[in-house]
C-alpha positions as CSV (number, residue, x, y, z in Angstrom):
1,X,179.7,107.6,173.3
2,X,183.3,107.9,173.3
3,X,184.0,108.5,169.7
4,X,180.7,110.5,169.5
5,X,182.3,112.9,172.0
6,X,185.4,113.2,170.5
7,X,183.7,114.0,167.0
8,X,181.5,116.5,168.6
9,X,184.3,117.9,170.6
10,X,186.6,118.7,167.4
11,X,184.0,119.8,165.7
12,X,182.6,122.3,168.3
13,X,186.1,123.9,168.5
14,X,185.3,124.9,172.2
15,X,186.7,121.9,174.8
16,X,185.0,124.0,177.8
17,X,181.3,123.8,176.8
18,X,181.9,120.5,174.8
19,X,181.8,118.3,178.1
20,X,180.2,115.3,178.0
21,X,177.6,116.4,180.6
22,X,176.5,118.7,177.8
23,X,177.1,116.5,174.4
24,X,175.0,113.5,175.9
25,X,171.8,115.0,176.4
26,X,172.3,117.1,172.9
27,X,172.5,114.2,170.8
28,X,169.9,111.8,173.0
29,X,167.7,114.2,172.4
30,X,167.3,113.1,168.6
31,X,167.5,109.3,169.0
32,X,164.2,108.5,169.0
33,X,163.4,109.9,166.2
34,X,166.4,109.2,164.1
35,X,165.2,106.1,162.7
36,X,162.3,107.8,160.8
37,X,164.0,110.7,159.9
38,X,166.2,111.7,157.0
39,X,168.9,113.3,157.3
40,X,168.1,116.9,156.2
41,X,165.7,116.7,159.0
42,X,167.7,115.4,161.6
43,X,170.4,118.2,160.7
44,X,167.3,120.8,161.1
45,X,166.7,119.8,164.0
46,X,170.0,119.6,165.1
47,X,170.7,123.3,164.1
48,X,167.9,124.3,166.6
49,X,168.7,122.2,169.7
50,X,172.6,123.7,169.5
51,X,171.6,127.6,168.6
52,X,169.8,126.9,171.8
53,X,171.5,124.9,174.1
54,X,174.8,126.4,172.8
55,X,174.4,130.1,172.3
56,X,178.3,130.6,172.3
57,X,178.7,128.3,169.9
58,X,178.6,128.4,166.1
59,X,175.6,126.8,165.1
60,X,176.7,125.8,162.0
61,X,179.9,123.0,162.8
62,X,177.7,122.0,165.8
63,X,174.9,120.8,163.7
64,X,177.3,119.0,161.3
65,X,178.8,117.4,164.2
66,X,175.0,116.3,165.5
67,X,174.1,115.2,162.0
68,X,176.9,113.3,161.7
69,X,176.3,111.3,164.8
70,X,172.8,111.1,164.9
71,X,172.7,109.7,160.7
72,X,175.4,107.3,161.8
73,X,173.1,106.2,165.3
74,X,170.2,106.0,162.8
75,X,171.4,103.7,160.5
76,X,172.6,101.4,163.2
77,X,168.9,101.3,164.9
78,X,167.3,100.9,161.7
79,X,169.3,97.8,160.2
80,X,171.0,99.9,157.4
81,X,173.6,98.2,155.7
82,X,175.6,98.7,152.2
83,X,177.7,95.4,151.3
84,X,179.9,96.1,148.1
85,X,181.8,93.6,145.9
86,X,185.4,93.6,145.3
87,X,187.6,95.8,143.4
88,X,187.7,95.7,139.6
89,X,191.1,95.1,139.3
90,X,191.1,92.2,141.6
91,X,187.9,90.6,140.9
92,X,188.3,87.8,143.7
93,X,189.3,90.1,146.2
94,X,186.2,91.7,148.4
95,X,185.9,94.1,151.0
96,X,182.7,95.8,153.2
97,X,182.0,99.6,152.6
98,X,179.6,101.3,155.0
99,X,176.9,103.3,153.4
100,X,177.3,107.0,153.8
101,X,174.1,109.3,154.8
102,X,175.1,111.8,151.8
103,X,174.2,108.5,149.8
104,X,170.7,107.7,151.2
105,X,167.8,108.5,149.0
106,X,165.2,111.6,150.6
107,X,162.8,109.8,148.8
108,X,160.9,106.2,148.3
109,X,162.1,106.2,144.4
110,X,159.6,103.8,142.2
111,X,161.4,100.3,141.3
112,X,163.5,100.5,138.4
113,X,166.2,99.2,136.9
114,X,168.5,101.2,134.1
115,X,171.7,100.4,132.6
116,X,174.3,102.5,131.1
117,X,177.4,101.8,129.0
118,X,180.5,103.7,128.7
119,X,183.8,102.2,126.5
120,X,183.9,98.7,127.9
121,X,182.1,99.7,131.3
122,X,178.7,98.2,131.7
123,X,176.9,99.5,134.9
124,X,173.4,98.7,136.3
125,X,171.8,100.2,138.6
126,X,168.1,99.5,140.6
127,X,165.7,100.7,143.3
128,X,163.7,98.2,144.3
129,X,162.5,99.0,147.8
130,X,158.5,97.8,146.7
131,X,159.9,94.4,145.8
132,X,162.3,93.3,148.7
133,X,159.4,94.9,150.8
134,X,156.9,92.9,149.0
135,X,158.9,89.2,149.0
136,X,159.7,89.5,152.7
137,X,156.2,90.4,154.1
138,X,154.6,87.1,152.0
139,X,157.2,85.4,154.3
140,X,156.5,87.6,157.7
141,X,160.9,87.9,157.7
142,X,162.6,89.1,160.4
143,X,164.9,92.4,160.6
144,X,168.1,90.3,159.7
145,X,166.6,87.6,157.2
146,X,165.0,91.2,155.1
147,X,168.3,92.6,154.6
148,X,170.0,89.3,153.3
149,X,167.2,88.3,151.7
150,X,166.5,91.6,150.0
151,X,169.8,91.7,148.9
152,X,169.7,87.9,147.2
153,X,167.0,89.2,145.5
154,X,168.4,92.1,144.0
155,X,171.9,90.9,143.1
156,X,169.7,88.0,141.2
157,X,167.6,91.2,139.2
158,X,171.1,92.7,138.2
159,X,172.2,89.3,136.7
160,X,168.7,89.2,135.5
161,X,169.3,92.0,133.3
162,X,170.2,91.5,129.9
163,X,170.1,88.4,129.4
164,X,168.0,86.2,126.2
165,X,164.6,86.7,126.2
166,X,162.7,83.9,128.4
167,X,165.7,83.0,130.8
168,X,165.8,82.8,134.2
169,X,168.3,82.6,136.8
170,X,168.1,81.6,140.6
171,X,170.5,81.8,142.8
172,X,170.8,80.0,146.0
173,X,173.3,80.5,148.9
174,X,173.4,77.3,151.4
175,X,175.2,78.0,154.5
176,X,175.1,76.8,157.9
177,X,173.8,79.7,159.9
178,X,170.1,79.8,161.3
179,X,168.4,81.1,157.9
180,X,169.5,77.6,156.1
181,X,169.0,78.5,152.9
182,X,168.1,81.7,150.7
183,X,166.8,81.4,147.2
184,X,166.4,84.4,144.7
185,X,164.5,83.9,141.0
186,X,164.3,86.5,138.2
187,X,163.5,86.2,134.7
188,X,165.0,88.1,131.8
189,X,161.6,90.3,132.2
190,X,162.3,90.8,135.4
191,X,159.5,88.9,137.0
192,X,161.4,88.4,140.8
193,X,160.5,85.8,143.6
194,X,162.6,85.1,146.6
195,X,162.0,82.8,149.7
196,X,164.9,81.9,153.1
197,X,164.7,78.8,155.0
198,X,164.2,80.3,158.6
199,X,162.3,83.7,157.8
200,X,162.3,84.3,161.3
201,X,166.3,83.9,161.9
202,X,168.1,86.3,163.7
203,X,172.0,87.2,163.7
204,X,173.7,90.2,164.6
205,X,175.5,89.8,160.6
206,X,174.1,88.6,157.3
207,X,177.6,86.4,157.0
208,X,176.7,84.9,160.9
209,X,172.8,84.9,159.4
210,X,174.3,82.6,156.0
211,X,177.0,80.8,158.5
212,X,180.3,80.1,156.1
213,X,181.4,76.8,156.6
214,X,183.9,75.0,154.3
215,X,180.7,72.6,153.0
216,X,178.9,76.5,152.0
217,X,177.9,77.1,148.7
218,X,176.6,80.0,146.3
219,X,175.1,78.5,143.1
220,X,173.7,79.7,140.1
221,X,171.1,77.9,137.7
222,X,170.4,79.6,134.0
223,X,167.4,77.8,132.4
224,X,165.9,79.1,129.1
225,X,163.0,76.5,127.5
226,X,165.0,76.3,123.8
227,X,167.8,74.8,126.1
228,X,168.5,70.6,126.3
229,X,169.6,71.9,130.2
230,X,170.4,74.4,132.7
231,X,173.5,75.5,133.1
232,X,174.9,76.0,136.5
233,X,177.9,77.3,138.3
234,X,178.6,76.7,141.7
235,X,181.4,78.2,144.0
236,X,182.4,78.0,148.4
237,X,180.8,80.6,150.1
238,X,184.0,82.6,151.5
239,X,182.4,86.1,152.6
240,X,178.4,85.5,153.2
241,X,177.5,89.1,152.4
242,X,176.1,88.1,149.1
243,X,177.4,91.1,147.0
244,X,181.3,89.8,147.6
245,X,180.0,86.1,146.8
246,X,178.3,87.2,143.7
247,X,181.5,89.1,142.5
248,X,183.5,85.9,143.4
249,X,181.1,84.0,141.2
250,X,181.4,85.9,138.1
251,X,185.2,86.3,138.3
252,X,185.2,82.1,138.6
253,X,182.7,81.2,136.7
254,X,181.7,83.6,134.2
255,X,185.0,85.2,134.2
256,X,184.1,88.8,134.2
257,X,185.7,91.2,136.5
258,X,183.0,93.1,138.3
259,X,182.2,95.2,141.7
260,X,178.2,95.0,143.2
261,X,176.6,97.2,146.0
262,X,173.2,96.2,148.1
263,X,171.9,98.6,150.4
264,X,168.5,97.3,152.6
265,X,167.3,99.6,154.9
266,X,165.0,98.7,158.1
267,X,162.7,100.8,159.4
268,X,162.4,99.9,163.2
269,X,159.6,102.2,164.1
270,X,157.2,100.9,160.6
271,X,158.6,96.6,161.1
272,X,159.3,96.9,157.4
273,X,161.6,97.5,154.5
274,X,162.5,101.3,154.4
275,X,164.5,101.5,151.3
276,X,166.4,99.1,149.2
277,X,168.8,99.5,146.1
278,X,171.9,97.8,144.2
279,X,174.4,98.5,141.4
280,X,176.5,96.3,139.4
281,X,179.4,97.2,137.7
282,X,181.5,95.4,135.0
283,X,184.0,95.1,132.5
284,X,183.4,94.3,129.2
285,X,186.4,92.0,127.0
286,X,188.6,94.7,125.2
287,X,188.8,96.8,128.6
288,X,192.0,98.8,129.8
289,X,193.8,99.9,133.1
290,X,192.6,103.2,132.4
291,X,188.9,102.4,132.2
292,X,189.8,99.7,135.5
293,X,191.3,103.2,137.3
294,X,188.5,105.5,136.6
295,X,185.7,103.1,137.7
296,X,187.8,102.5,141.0
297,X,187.8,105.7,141.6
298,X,184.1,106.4,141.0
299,X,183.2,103.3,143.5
300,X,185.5,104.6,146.0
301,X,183.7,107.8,146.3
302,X,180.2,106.4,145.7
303,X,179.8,107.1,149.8
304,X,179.8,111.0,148.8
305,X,178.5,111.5,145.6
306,X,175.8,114.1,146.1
307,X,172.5,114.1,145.8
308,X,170.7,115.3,142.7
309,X,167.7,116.0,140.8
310,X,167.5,112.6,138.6
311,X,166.4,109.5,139.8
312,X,168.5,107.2,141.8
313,X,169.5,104.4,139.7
314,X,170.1,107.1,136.9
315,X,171.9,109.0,139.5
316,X,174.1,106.1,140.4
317,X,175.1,104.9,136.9
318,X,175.9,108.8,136.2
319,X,178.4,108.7,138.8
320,X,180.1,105.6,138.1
321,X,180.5,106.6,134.4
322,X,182.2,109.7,135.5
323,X,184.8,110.7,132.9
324,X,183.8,107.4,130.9
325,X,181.1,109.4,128.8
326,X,178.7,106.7,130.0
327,X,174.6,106.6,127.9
328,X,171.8,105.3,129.0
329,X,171.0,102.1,127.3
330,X,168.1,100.4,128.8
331,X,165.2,100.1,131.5
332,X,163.0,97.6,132.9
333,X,160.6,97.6,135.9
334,X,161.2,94.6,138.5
335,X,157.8,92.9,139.7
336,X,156.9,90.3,142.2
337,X,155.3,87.5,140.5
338,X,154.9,83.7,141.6
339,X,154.5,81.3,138.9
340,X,152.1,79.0,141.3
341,X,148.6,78.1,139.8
342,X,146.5,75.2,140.0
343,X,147.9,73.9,136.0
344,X,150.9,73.4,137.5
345,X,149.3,72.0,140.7
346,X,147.5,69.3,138.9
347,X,151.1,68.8,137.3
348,X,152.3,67.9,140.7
349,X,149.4,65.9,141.7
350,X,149.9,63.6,138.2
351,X,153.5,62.8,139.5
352,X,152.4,61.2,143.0
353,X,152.0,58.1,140.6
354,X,149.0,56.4,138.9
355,X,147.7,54.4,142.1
356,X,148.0,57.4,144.4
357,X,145.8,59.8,141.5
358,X,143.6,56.5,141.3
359,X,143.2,56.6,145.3
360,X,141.9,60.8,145.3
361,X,139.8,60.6,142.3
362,X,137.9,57.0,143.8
363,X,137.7,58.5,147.5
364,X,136.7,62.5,146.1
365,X,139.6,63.5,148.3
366,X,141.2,67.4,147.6
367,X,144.2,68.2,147.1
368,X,145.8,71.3,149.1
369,X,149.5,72.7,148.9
370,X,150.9,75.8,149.8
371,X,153.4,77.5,147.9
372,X,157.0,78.1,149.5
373,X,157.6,81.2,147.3
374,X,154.4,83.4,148.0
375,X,152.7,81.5,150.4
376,X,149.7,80.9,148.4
377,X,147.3,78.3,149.4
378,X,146.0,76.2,146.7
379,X,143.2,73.2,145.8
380,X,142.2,71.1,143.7
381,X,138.6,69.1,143.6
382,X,138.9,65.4,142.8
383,X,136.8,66.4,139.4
384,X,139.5,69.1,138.9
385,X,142.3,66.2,139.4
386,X,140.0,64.4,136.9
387,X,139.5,67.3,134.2
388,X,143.3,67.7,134.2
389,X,143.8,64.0,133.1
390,X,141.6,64.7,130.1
C-alpha cells in the first residue's frame, strides 16, 4: 500500500485529496475484479470511479495512476509471471524481467509458432496458451507447478523448431524442491507432451518449486530414428526459472549465444491457464556487435512495445528485428499429442520376460497401465497379449 500511495500521490499532483483515506478505497474498489480483467477495462473503469470520487481532479493522470496499480495487483493475484534469459552478449549471464501490462495480449491468440530471420538474428516466437492449458489439466496441476511447467513446455517447442524432420527433444529439469522433476517432449512437428513429478506442489517461486541444489540438473536428449543414439547434454541447474537454464544450456552445450522469454498466466477466478507465450532469440555464426546491440536493445524494451493489429508471435518477432530488416521465414502449429497406445503397451508387456507373459496368457489375466504423460488408462486381454506375440 505504501508504494501504491506514493505512485498515486505523484501522479494525482494534488497531496490534499491524495490521502490515503481516499486512495485505499479507490483502488480496492477494483481488486476483485482485476484478475479477470484486461487492462483497457480496468483503466475504464478506473477513469469512472476517479471522475467521480475526485471531481477536482484530472481524470486523466488519475486513471493511469489506478491502471497502473490495479494491472500490477492483477498480475500478482493471478500467478503472472515473465522469466527471460540472459543477455546476448553474455550468454551465461541471466537475469528476471517482470512482464509489463502494455505487453499482455487483449486476446486468447490461437497456438502458433513463427520464426523470422534478420542478418545473423534468428528469433522465434509462440502462443501457446491451448497447450500449457491442455498438458496441465491431464495432470489436475496446481497454480505454481502450471507456470513452470507451462514454461518447460514451451522453451522445449522453441528448441523444437527447426530441427531435422522426425527429431525430438525432451528436456528434463531435476531439482530438489517439492515438484521433483519436470519433463517437456516435442517433436520437430511440433507434437508437445509434458508431465512434473508433484503436480500438486506448491511454492511461492518456480526456482523454490525446481529447488537448486548443487546435485540439480537441466538435461537435454535429441533422438532422431536414423541415429545409432541420442545425443544428450546436461548442465547444474544455477537459476531454476527455466528460461535462464535453457539459455545457460545452449551457451555450454550448443554454444550459441541466445536470450528466451516465458510468460504463464493464471487465472484465479477460472483455476486454469489464462494465457501463455515464449520467444527465443539467437545468434547465428558470422554475427557482429552491431546486430548483438540492436537485439539488446529490442529485448530491453520488449516490456513496452505496443500493442498492434498482427498476431502476437508475429508481433513479437517484429519487434525484436527492429532495425535488423527481419522476414518471416516459417510457421508451425503446436499440438498435444501422447504417443501411448496399446502396440506399444503390448511392447511393454513382452519385456516383463518370457515366464511372466507365459504366467498372463495361462491364467487369462489383463493387463492395465496408466500412462504418466496423459493419464490415459490402458488394457490389454490375455488374447490381445497373445495376438501381439504372433
Amino acid at each position: 500500500w505504501g508504494v501504491a500511495v506514493v505512485l498515486l500521490r505523484a501522479l494525482l499532483g494534488d497531496m490534499a485529496l491524495a490521502s490515503p483515506a481516499v486512495l485505499r478505497p479507490l483502488v480496492s474498489t477494483h481488486l476483485p475484479a482485476s484478475s479477470s480483467c484486461r487492462q483497457d477495462l480496468v483503466a475504464a473503469s478506473a477513469i469512472q470511479t476517479c471522475a467521480e470520487t475526485l471531481p477536482s481532479v484530472s481524470a486523466v493522470p488519475a486513471a493511469a495512476a489506478v491502471a497502473a496499480v490495479v494491472a500490477y495487483a492483477s498480475r500478482r493475484r493471478s500467478g503472472r509471471c515473465f522469466a527471460r534469459g540472459g543477455a546476448l552478449r553474455r550468454p551465461a549471464r541471466t537475469r528476471l524481467q517482470a512482464a509489463s501490462a502494455t505487453a499482455e495480449a487483449t486476446l486468447e491468440e490461437p497456438d502458433r509458432l513463427v520464426r523470422y530471420l534478420g542478418g545473423n538474428v534468428s528469433v522465434r516466437a509462440v502462443c501457446a496458451t491451448g497447450l500449457v492449458r491442455k498438458v496441465c489439466s491431464l495432470h489436475d496441476c496446481s497454480p505454481a507447478v502450471s507456470i513452470a511447467l507451462g514454461r518447460a513446455v514451451m522453451a522445449t517447442t522453441l528448441l523444437a523448431n527447426g530441427r531435422d524432420e522426425g527429431e525430438t527433444l525432451q528436456l528434463r529439469i531435476m531439482g530438489n524442491g517439492p515438484i521433483g522433476s519436470i519433463i517437456a517432449e516435442a517433436s520437430s512437428a511440433l507434437i508437445c507432451r509434458g508431465m512434473a513429478g508433484n503436480p500438486q506442489a506448491d511454492a511461492p517461486t518456480v526456482p523454490e518449486l525446481v529447488g537448486v541444489s548443487e546435485d540439480a540438473t537441466l538435461r537435454l536428449t535429441r533422438t532422431h530414428p536414423f541415429w545409432k543414439r541420442p545425443y544428450t547434454g546436461t548442465i547444474a541447474l544455477t537459476n531454476g526459472e527455466i528460461a535462464e537454464d535453457v539459455v545457460k544450456y545452449l551457451s555450454t552445450s550448443e554454444q550459441t549465444p541466445a536470450s528466451m522469454g516465458l510468460s504463464v498466466e493464471w487465472d484465479a477466478e477460472a483455476g486454469c491457464v489464462k494465457h501463455a507465450e515464449g520467444w527465443l532469440v539467437t545468434l547465428l555464426p558470422g554475427w557482429d556487435e552491431g546486430e548483438v546491440a540492436v537485439v539488446e536493445a529490442n529485448i530491453n524494451s520488449f516490456s513496452r512495445m505496443e500493442p498492434n493489429e498482427v498476431s502476437r508471435p508475429d508481433a513479437i518477432c517484429q519487434h525484436m528485428m527492429r532495425e535488423l530488416r527481419g522476414e518471416f521465414q516459417a510457421e508451425q502449429t503446436p499440438t498435444f499429442r501422447c504417443k501411448c497406445s496399446k502396440p506399444r503397451l503390448a511392447t511393454a508387456v513382452m519385456m516383463l520376460g518370457k515366464t511372466e507373459v507365459l504366467r498372463i496368457l495361462k491364467e487369462k489375466e489383463d493387463v492395465e497401465a496408466k500412462c504418466d504423460w496423459c493419464g490415459q488408462t490402458l488394457m490389454l486381454t490375455a488374447d490381445e497379449v497373445r495376438d501381439h506375440m504372433k
